[in-house]
C-alpha positions in Angstrom: 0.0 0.0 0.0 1.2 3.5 -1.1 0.3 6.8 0.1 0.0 9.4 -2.6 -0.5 13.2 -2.9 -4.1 13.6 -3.5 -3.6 16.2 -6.6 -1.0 13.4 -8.2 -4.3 10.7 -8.7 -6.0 13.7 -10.1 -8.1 15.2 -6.9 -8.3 19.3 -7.3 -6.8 20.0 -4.5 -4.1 22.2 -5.2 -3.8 25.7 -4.1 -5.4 26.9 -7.0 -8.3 24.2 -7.4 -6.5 21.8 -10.2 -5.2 19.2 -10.1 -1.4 17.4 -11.3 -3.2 14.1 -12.8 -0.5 11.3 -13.3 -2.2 8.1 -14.5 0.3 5.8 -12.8 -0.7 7.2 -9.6 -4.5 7.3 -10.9 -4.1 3.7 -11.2 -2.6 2.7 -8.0 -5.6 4.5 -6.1 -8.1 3.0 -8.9 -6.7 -0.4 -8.1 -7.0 -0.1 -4.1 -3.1 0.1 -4.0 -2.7 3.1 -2.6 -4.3 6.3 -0.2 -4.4 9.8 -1.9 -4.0 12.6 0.9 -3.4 16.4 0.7 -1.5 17.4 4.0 -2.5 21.1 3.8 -6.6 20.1 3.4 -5.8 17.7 6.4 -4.2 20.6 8.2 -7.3 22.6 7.8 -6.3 25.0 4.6 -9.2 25.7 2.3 -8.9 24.8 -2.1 -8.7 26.7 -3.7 -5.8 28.7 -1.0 -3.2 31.4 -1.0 -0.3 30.0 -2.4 2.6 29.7 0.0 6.2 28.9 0.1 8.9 27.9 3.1 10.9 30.9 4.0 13.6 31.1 7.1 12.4 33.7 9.5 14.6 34.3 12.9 16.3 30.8 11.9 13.6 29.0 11.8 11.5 27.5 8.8 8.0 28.8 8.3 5.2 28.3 5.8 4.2 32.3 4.4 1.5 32.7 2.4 1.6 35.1 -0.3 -0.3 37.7 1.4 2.3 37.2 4.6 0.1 35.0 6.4 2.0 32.4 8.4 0.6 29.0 8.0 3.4 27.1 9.1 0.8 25.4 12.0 -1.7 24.3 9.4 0.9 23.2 7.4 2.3 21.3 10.0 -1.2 19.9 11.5 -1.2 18.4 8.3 2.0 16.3 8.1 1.6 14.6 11.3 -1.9 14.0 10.3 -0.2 12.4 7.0 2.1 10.6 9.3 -0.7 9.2 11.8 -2.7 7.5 8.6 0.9 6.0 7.1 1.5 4.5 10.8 -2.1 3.4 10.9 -2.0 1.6 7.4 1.8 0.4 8.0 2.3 2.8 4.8 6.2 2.5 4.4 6.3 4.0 1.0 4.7 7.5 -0.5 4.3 9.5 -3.4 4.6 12.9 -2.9 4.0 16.0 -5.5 7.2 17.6 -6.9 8.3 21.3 -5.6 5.1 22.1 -2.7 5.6 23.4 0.8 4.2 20.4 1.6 5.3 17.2 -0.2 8.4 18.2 -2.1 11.1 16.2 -2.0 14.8 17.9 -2.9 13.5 20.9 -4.9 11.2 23.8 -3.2 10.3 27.3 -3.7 12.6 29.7 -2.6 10.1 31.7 -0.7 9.9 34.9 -3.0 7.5 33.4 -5.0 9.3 34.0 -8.3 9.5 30.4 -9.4 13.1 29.7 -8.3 13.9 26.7 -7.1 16.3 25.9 -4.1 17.4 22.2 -2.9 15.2 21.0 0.1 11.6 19.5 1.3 8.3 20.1 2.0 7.3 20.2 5.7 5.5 16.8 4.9 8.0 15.4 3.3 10.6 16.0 6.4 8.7 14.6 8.6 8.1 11.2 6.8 11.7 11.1 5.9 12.5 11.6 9.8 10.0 8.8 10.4 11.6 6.4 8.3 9.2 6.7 5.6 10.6 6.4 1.5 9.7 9.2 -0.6 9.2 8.5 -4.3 9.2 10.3 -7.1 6.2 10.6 -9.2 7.2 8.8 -11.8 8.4 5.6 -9.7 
């Protein structure tokens, strides 16, 4: 069993209401093989949302939205929910959506919101990696 970001097995759940449909993933859920989540609906943000990035503010890593909301705690609320249902299940393996605050793995937004890219994860993604959990790519 697999846990997947929701948006990957086409669920519009993105910030902006879409979706980033990848039929593999489609499949796996269509087939019973795997769980599609969306940390920041879990952690209580509305779709469609403000987009946010990760910024480091006073050393430490928060989630800013682009109006300058903090969101860090929904954001957060959101991967140990993600984490709770991958211990529940015995889910050793995810699928997690390139480049989000959330469930990137490697590559994020740098915080400006200019579309730069900078090496690192996703508050989700951290905290499954932490936990022992494999990240794959999307196109596993």
């Amino acid at each position: 069993m697999y846990l997947v970001s929701a948006c990957l097995a086409g669920i519009n759940c993105k910030y902006n209401g879409k979706n980033n449909y990848n039929e593999k993933v489609f499949n796996l859920v269509k087939e019973g093989k795997a769980i599609p989540v969306c940390p920041e609906q879990l952690g209580g943000l509305m779709t469609p949302r403000i987009p946010s990035e990760i910024k480091i503010i006073d050393g430490k890593r928060r989630v800013i939205n682009k109006e300058g909301q903090d969101v860090t705690e929904q954001f957060e609320k959101g991967a140990q929910e993600v984490l709770r249902i991958c211990k529940e299940f015995n889910i050793d393996k995810v699928i997690l959506q390139p480049r989000s605050p959330s469930c990137g793995v490697g590559k994020i937004y740098d915080g400006n919101f200019n579309g730069t890219l900078i090496d690192g994860n996703g508050i989700t993604a951290d905290l499954l990696i932490e936990n022992g959990i494999k990240i794959l790519k999307e196109d596993f």
